[in-house]
C-alpha positions in Angstrom: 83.6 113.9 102.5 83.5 114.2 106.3 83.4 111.8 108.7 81.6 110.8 112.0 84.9 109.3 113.7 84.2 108.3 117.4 87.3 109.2 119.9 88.1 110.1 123.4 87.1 113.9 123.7 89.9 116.2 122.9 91.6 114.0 121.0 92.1 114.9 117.2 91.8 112.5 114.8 94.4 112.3 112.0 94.9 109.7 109.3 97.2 107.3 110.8 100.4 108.4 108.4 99.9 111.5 109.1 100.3 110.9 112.4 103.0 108.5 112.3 105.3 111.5 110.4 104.6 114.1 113.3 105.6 112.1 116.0 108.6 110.9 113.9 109.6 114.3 113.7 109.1 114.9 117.6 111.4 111.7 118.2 114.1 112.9 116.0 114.0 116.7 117.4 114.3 115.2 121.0 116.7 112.7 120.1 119.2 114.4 118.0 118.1 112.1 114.7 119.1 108.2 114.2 118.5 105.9 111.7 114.4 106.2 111.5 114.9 110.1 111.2 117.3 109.7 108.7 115.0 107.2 106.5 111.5 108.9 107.2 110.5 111.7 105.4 110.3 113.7 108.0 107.0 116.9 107.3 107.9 120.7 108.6 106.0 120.9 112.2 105.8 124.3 112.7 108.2 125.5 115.7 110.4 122.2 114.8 113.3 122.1 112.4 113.5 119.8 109.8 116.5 117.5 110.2 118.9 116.2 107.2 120.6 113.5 108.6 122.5 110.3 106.9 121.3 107.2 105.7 122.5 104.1 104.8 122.5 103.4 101.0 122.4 100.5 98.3 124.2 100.6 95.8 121.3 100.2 93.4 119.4 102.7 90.7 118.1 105.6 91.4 114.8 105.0 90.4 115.2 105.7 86.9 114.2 103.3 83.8 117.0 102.4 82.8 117.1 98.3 82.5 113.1 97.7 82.1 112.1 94.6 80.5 110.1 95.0 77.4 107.6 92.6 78.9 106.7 94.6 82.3 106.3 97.5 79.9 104.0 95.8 77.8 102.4 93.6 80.4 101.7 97.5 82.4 100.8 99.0 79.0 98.0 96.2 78.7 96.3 97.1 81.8 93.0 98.7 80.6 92.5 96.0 78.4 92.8 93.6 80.8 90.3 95.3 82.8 87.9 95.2 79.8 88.5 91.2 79.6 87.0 91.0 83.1 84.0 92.8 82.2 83.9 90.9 79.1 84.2 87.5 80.9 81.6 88.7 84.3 78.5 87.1 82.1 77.3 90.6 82.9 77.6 90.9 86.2 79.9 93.9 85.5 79.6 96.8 83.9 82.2 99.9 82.9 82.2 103.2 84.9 83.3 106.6 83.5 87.1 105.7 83.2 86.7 102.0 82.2 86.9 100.3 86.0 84.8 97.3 86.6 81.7 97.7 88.7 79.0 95.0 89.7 75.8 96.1 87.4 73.0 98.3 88.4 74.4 99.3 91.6 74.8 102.6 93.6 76.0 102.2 96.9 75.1 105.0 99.2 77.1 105.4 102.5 75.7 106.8 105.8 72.6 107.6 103.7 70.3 110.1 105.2 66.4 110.5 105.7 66.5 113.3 103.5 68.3 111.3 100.7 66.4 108.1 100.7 63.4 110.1 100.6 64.7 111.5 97.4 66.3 108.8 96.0 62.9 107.0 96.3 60.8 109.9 95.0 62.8 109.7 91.9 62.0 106.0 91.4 65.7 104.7 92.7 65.0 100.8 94.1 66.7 99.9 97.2 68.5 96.4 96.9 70.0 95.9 100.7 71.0 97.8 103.3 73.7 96.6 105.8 75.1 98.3 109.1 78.6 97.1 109.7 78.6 98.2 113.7 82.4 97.7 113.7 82.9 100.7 111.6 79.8 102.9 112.5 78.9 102.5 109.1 75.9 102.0 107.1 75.8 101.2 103.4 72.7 101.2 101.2 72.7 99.7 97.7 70.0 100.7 95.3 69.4 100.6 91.9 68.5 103.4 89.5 65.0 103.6 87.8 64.4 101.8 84.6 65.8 103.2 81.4 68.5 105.5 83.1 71.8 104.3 83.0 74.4 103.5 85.8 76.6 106.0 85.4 73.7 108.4 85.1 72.1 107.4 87.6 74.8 108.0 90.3 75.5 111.5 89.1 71.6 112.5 89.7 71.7 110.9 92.8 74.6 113.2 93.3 72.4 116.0 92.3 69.7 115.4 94.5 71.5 115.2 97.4 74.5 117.1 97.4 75.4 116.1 100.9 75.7 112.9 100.3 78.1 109.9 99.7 77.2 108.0 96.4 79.9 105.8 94.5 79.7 103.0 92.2 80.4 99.7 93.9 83.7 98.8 91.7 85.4 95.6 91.5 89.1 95.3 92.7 91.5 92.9 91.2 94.7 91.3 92.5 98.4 93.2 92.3 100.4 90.4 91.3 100.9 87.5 89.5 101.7 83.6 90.1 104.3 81.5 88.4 102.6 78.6 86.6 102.7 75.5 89.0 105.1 73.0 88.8 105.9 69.8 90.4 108.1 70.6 93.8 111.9 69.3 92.9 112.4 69.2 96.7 110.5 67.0 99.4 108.1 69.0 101.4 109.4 69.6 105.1 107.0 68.9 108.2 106.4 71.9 109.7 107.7 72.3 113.3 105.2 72.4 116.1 103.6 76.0 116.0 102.5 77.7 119.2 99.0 79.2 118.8 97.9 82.5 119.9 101.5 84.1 118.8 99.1 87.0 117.3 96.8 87.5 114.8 97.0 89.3 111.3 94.3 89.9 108.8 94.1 89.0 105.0 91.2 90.1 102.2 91.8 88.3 99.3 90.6 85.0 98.0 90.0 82.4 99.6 93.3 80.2 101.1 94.4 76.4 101.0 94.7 76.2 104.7 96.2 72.7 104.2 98.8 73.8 102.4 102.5 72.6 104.6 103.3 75.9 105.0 100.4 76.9 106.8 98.9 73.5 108.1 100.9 73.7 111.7 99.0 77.4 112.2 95.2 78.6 112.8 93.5 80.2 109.7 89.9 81.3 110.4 88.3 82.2 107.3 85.1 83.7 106.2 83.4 84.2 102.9 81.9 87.5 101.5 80.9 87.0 98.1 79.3 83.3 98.9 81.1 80.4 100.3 85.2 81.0 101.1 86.6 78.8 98.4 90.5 78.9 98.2 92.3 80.1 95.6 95.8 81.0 94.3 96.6 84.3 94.9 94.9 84.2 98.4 97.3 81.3 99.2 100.6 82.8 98.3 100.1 85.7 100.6 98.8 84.3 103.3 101.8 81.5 102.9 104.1 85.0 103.1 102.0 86.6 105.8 102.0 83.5 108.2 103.5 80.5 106.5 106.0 78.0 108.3 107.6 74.8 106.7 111.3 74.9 106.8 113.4 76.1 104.5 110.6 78.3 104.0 108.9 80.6 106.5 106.7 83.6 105.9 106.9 87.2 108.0 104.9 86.2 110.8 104.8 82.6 111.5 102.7 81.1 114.0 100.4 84.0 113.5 96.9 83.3 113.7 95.4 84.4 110.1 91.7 86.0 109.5 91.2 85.3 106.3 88.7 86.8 104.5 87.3 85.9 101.1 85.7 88.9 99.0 85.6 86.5 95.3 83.9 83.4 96.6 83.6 82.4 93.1 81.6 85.5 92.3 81.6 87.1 89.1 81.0 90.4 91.1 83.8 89.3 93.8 86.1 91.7 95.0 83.6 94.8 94.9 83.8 97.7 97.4 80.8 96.4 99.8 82.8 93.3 100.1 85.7 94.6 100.9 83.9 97.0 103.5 81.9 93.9 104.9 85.6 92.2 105.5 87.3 95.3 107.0 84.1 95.0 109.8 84.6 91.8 110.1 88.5 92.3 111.1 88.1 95.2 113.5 85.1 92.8 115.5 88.1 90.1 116.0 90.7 92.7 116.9 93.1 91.8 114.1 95.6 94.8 114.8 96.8 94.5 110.8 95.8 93.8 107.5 96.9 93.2 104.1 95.1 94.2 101.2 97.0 93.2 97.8 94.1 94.3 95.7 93.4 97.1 93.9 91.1 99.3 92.5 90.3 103.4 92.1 89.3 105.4 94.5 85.9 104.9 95.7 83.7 106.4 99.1 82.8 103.2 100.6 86.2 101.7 100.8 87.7 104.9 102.1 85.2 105.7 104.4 85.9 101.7 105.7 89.4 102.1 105.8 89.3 105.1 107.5 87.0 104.0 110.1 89.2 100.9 110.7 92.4 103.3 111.0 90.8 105.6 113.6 90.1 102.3 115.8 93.7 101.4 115.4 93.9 99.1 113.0 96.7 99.2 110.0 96.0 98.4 106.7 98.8 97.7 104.3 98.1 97.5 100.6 99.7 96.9 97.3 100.6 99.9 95.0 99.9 97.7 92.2 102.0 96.8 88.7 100.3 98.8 86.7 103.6 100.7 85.3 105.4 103.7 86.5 102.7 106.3 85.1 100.1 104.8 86.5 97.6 106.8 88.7 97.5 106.3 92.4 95.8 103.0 92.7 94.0 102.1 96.1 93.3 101.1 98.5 97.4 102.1 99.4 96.8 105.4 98.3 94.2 106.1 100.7 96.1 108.2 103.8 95.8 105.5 106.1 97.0 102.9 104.8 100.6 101.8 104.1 101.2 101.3 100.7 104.0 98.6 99.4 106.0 98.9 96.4 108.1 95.5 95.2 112.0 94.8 94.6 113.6 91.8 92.8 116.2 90.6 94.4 119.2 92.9 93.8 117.0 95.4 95.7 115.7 97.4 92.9 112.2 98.6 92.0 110.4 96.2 90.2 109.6 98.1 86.3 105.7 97.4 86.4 105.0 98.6 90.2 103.7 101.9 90.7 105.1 105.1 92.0 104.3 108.2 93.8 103.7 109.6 97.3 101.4 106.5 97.8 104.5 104.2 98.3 105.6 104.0 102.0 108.2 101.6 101.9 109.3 98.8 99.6 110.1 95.0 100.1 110.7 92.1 98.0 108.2 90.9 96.0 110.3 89.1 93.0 112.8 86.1 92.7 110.8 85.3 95.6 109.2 81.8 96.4 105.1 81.5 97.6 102.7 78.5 98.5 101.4 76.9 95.0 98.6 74.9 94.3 98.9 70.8 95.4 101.3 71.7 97.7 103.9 72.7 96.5 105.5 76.2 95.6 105.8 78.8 92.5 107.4 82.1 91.8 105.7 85.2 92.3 105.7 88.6 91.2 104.8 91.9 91.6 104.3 94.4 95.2 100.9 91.6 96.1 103.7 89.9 97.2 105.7 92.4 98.8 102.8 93.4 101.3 102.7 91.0 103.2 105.9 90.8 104.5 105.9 94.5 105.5 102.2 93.8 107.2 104.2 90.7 109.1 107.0 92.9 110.1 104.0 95.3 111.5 102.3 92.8 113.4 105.1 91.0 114.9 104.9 94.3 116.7 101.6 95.0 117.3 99.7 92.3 119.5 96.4 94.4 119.4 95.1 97.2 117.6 95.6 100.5 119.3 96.5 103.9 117.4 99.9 104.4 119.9 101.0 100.8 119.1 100.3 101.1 115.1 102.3 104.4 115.2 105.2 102.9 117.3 105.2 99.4 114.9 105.4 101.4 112.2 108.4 103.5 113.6 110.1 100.4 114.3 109.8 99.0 110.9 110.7 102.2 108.9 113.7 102.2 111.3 115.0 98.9 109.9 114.7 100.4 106.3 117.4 100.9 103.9 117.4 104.0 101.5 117.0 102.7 98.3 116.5 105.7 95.9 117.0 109.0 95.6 117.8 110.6 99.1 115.3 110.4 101.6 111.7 109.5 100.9 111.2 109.6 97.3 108.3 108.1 95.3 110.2 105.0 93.5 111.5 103.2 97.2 109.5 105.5 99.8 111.1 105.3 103.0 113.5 102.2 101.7 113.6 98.9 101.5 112.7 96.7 104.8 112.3 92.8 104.8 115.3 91.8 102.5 116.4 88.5 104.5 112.2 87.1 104.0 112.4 86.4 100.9 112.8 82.9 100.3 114.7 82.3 96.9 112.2 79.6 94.3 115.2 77.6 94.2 115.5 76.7 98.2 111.5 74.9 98.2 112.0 73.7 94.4 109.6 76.0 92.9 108.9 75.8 89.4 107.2 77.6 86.8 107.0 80.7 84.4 105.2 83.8 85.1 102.2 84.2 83.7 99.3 87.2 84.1 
């Protein structure tokens, strides 16, 4: 798929990690190697040798499955059918594609659709719902639905067929990469937060919706917009955003004092979390100059996102995402798989590699995400699990560096963080720990804010 990507004249555009490795590679020829070179992966630039340097260690597995719980093999196992319950549950606002994801019913979402495709489209009795151009991105997505008595999945492949050109995808629903521990009564009295100075940055979220009077994020500002109906908080949405921003002593999240754009793509909805929502969101973070945001959703690969995300990336903002817990086989979920975006795997708290969370050259770096503590409901705070709750703190660490977006400050955050990272698996990058594990002295332990609670999916 190609893209119109505006830039300065001469100047090429590459996907942001791309770009991130080749000057890491520069740095480390110039400089004789250090502690970034020796953690990054470092891709053969022609003309440029490839240095093998040392790295720290842990002295934790190799990445190997030795250890799994039978649980978080089950619970990853059980994936498919869980995505069949959410279907089964929508009222039939969903509906299955080819391999089984969850889209919103009767709708094909064309991107950048041109003259010579509506015309067809229309010829061949395809209705055109809405039609929305997100400025932001230089994007424009069109959502129609096919003629009666031909299916969905039908109907996008003739669309397909009509226009060849074109960019036609189902508009699929993306679900959350993590789980909550059951809420529980707080054994500990809640702390009042200490003053919090405003404007200390600004950091994006797509989620649900948050409990902006939570403790741990009452002292900061969280702006918050609905894109699936009214913003309507929720749990997930609160626990990350507590570890994106959150500050209530003992417990503090990666970036307190942050200002948070929150952005809700579930509202409620039945069909919340699908791909227009998500691009709608994205849009609506590059028009406030959010420099980075977290994404702990996910979903499969799909042209509206991508093109969203991409768009976003080439305007300089960073998106981290979640590779999801959906076992060690797993396909490459996204969006984290997507080239631009900095994809997060989880640890427990002996630094090793959570059994459920994905793997492959989608994982960038790792951070914790288990044995961890996160804003509950009624104020309080549960246990979480799984790499939803390791993305944040690596987007944190990424936007305490990054006051504004801007491709040269995304690529020199992102140096900075993989510098503090600590080589995890096997030697170098590697597709368990990518680059190593950063963040280890953010996680706040369940016990330290008397969190209670089992996990639960």
């Amino acid at each position: 798929m190609a893209f119109d990507e505006r830039q300065r004249p001469g100047v090429p555009s590459l996907p942001l990690r791309l770009l991130f490795l080749i000057v890491l590679s520069v740095l480390a020829v110039a400089s004789g190697g250090g502690p970034a070179a020796a953690q990054i992966g470092l891709p053969q630039v022609p003309g440029l040798p490839s240095p093998v340097l040392p790295s720290p260690r842990l002295p934790i597995d190799r990445g190997t499955l030795d250890g799994l719980a039978r649980d978080r093999l089950e619970q990853a196992l059980q994936a498919p059918s869980r995505l069949r319950g959410l279907i089964r549950r929508s009222d039939g606002a969903l509906e299955a594609d080819p391999a089984g994801w969850p889209v919103v019913r009767g709708e094909v979402v064309a991107v950048d659709l041109s003259p010579q495709g509506r015309e067809r489209a229309l010829a061949e009795g395809f209705s055109i719902l809405r039609e929305e151009r997100l400025e932001a991105l230089d994007l424009t997505t069109v959502v129609m639905a096919p003629p009666r008595g031909l299916s969905l999945r039908r109907g996008v492949a003739r669309l397909r067929e009509l226009d060849p050109d074109g960019s036609y995808a189902f508009n699929h629903v993306h679900t959350s990469a993590g789980e909550i521990g059951e809420a529980g009564p707080a054994s500990l009295p809640l702390a009042t937060s200490p003053p919090v100075q405003r404007g200390a940055g600004r950091i994006g979220l797509i989620d649900t919706g948050v409990d902006a009077r939570h403790p741990a994020l009452a002292g900061g500002r969280v702006i918050q917009r609905g894109f699936a109906g009214e913003a309507r908080a929720a749990a997930h949405g609160t626990a990350v955003a507590s570890l994106l921003v959150g500050r209530a002593a003992p417990f503090s999240g990666a970036s307190p004092g942050a200002d948070l754009y929150a952005a809700d793509v579930y509202g409620g909805s039945s069909a919340g979390g699908s791909s227009t929502g998500l691009a709608q969101a994205l849009a609506w973070m590059v028009e406030n100059a959010v420099p980075v945001v977290n994404i702990s959703l996910i979903g499969p690969r799909n042209a509206v996102v991508e093109a969203a995300v991409r768009r976003a990336g080439a305007r300089g903002v960073v998106v981290v995402a979640a590779v999801g817990n959906d076992g060690p086989a797993a396909a490459p979920l996204y969006p984290a798989a997507y080239p631009d975006v900095v994809g997060v795997t989880a640890v427990n708290a002996r630094g090793r590699v959570l059994p459920e969370a994905g793997r492959g050259p989608q994982v960038d770096l790792a951070a914790p995400g288990a044995d961890m503590a996160a804003a509950g409901p009624g104020g309080g705070y549960v246990s979480v699990r799984g790499s939803s709750f390791a993305a944040p703190l690596v987007a944190g660490l990424l936007a305490r560096r990054m006051p504004r977006p801007g491709r040269a400050g995304a690529t020199s955050a992102m140096i900075a963080v993989a510098g503090t990272a600590i080589d995890a698996g096997a030697r170098g990058p590697d597709p368990v720990y990518g680059r190593g594990v950063v963040a280890s002295d953010l996680r706040v332990a369940p016990s330290a804010v008397g969190a209670r609670g089992r996990l639960t999916r």
